[in-house]
N, C-alpha and C positions, 0 to 999 in steps of 0.2 A: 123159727121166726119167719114172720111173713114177708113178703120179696116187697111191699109198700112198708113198714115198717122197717125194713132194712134200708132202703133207699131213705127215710127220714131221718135215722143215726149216723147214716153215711154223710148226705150233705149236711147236717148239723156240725159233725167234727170237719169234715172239709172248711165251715165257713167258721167256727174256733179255733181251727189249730194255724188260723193267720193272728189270732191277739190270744193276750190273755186273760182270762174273762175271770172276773170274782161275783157273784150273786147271793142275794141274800133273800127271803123268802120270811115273814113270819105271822101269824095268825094273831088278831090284833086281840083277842079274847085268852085263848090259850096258851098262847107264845109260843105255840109248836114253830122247830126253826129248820125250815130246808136252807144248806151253804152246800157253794159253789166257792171253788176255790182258795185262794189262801189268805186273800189281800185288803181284809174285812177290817182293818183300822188302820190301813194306811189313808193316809190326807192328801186327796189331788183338789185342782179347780174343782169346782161346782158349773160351771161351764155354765148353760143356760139355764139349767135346775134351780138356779138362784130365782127365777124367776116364777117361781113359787112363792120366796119368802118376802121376793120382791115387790110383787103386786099385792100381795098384805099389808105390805111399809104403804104401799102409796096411796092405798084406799085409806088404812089407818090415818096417815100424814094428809089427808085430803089433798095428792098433789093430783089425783084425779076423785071426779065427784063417785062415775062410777063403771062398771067393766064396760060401758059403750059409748063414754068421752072419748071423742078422738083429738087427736096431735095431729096435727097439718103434717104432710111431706115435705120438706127442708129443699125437693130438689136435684139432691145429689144421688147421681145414679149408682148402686151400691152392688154386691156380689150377685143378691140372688132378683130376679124381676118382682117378685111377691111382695118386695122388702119394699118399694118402688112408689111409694102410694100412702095416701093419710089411712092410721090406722087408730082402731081402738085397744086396749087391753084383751079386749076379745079376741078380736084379729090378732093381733102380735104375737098372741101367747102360741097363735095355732100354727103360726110359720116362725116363729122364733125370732121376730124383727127384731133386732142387736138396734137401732137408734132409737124407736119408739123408749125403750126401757132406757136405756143411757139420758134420754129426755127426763124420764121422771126420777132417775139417779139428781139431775141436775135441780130440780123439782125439790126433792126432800131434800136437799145436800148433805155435807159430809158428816155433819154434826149428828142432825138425827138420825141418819144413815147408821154410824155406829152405834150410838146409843140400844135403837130397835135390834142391831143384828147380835149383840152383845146379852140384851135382855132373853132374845130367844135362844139363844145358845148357840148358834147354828154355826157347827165345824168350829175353827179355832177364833172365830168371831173376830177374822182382822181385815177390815176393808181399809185400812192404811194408804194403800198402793192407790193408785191413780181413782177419781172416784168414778166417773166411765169405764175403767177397765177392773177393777178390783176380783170381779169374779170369773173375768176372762183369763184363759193361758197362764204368764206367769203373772199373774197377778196374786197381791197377799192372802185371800180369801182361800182357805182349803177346808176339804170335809170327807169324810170317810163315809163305806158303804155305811158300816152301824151307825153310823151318826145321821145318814139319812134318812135310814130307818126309822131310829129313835123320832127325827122331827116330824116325819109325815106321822106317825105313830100319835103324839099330840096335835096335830091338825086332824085328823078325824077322829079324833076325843074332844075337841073343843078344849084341849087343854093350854092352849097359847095363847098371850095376851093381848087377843083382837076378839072385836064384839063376835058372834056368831052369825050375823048377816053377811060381814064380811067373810070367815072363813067360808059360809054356804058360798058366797060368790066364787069364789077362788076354786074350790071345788068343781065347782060347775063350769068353769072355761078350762078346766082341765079332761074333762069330759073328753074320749076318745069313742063312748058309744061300746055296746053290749058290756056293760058295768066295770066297764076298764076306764079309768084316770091315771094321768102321768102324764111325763114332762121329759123330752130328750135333751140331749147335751153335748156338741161337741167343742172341741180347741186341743192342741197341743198332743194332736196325735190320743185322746181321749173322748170314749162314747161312754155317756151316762145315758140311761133310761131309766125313771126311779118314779113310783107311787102306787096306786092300793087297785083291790079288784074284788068285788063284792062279787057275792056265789051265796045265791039265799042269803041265812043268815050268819054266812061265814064272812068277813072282810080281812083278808092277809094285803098285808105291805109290802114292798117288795124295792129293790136299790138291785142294779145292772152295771156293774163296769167294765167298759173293756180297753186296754191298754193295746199301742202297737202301731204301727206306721201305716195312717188311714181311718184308723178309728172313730169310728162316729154313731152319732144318739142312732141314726135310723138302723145303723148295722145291728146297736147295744138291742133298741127295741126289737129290731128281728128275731135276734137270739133269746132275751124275754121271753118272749112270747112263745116259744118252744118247749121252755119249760115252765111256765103259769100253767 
């Protein structure tokens, strides 16, 4: 083994063996399925991930016309400076603004909130709990690796019940650049990292979890990204 590939295995399990990581891996063609771990249907938050199926509801629901309508800033000086400032769905998606999306939680309300999230399936389809908070920490909304999978899996099949402009959209502000899309996630001591990565004409899906005190989407996406 070479002494750089050694030093890559080393700090990989150095920065795992602080959580415990479950990944999912599958080929959207073949279903060939790389797993990580053990923890592929348990149900946690969807933490910001939701903000995938969430900026579908809101283009769907016209509570925005489209990914570069912006929401005024409210103001209130909030955790991170980014968050700080009027943004669009474009913007928000790319630093995770938690008010911009609770704006448009308040925008669709709770009625067709459920409705939509019920109709896609997505995780155990219970936004009950607060409707600002429903997919934060403890809130009622939970979803498992495989069931992540599963839904990104019908978003780039065009198989979900929004027009195709729209899912193009949603796609495209997910855009991370060299043919990686995805969407991190933290709350509740939980890092999500979860979406697809095209390689020619291969496209595999892919769902990140890591559990543990501190965990978070940038850690989940680090670790991701070691082994995509």
């Amino acid at each position: 083994m070479s002494r750089v590939l050694w030093i890559f295995l080393a700090t990989a399990f150095i920065r795992l063996s602080a959580y415990e990581m479950t990944g999912l891996i599958v080929d959207i063609d073949t279903h060939a399925t790389t797993t990580y771990g053990t923890r592929h249907a348990q149900r946690l938050s969807p933490c910001s991930t939701f903000k995938i199926p969430h900026s579908l509801i809101a283009l769907h629901t016209h509570a925005v016309d489209d990914e570069n309508q912006t929401i005024a800033w409210d103001g209130i000086v909030r955790e991170y400076e980014v968050w700080n400032r009027t943004h669009s769905m474009r913007s928000a998606i790319a630093v995770s603004t938690v008010w911009f999306y609770q704006a448009l939680a308040r925008r669709i309300g709770a009625v067709r909130m459920q409705e939509m999230v019920a109709q896609i399936g997505y995780g155990n389809g219970d936004t009950s709990s607060e409707l600002t908070h429903f997919w934060l920490g403890n809130g009622s909304l939970k979803i498992s690796v495989q069931e992540q999978v599963a839904f990104l899996r019908r978003l780039v099949r065009y198989e979900l019940p929004f027009s195709r402009a729209h899912i193009d959209t949603v796609k495209n502000i997910l855009s991370l650049g060299d043919n990686l899309y995805g969407k991190t996630g933290t709350c509740a001591d939980t890092g999500w990292f979860v979406g697809f990565v095209i390689e020619g004409n291969v496209t595999k899906i892919f769902a990140f979890n890591l559990l543990g005190e501190g965990a978070s989407g940038v850690e989940a996406k680090r670790v991701a990204k070691e082994f995509l």
